[in-house]
C-alpha positions in Angstrom: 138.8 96.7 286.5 136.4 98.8 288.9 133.0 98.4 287.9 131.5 101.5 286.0 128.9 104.2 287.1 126.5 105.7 285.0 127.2 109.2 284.3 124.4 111.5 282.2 125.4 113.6 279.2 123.2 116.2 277.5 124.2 116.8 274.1 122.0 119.0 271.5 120.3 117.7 268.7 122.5 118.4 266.2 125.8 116.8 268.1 123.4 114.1 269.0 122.2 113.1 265.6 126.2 113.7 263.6 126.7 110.7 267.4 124.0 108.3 266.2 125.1 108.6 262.4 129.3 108.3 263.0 128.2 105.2 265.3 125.9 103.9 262.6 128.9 104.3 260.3 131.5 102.4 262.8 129.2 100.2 263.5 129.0 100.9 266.7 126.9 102.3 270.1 126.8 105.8 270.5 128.0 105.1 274.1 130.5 103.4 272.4 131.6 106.0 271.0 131.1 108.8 274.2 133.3 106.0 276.2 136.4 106.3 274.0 136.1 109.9 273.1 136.0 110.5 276.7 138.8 108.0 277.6 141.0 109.9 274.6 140.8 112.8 276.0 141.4 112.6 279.6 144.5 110.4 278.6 145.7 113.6 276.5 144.8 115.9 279.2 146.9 114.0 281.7 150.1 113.7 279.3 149.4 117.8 278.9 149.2 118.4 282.4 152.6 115.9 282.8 153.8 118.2 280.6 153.1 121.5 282.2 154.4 119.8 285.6 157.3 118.6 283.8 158.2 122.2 282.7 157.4 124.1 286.2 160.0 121.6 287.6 162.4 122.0 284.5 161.8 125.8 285.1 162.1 125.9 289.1 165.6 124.0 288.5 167.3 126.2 285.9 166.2 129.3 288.3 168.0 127.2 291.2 171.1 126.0 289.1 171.3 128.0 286.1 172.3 125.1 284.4 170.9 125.1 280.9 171.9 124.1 276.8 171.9 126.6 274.3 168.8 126.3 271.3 172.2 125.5 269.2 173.0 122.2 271.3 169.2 121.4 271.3 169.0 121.9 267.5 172.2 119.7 266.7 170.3 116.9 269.6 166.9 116.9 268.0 168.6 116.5 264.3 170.5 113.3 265.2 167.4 111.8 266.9 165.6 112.7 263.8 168.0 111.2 261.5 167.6 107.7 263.4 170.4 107.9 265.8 170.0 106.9 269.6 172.1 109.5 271.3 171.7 110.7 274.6 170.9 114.4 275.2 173.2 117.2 275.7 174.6 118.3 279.0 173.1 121.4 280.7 176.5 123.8 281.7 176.1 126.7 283.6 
């Protein structure tokens, strides 16, 4: 694990004091706290930004290709994966 660097925060009172009383509640530091928030939300804004990536690609390839599955297909997929079944994806057809 690298070793950490300090980093400063300003908060305003008000966001500072609802810190020091949730942390008081969990039993915990307020830089406790700070840490993870911070740590939960960069880890959601890189899965978001995998996502957007993911999509641009998806997008540049069905402009390329054309190749694509109908909302139908992708309907009829997503039900079978919500009713518990392990089944691969559709195919993409031009």
């Amino acid at each position: 694990m690298p070793s950490p660097s300090t980093t400063s925060l300003k908060l305003d009172l008000k966001t500072k004091a609802r810190l020091q009383k949730l942390a008081h509640a969990r039993r915990r530091s307020s830089h406790w706290l700070m840490r993870e928030a911070v740590e939960q939300y960069v880890e959601r804004e890189e899965r978001r930004e995998q996502v957007r990536r993911d999509a641009l690609t998806a997008w540049s390839e069905y402009q390329a290709t054309g190749r694509h599955v109908t909302q139908k297909e992708a309907d009829a997929w997503l039900r079978r994966l919500e009713a518990g079944e392990d089944v691969e994806p559709p195919e993409p057809h031009d």
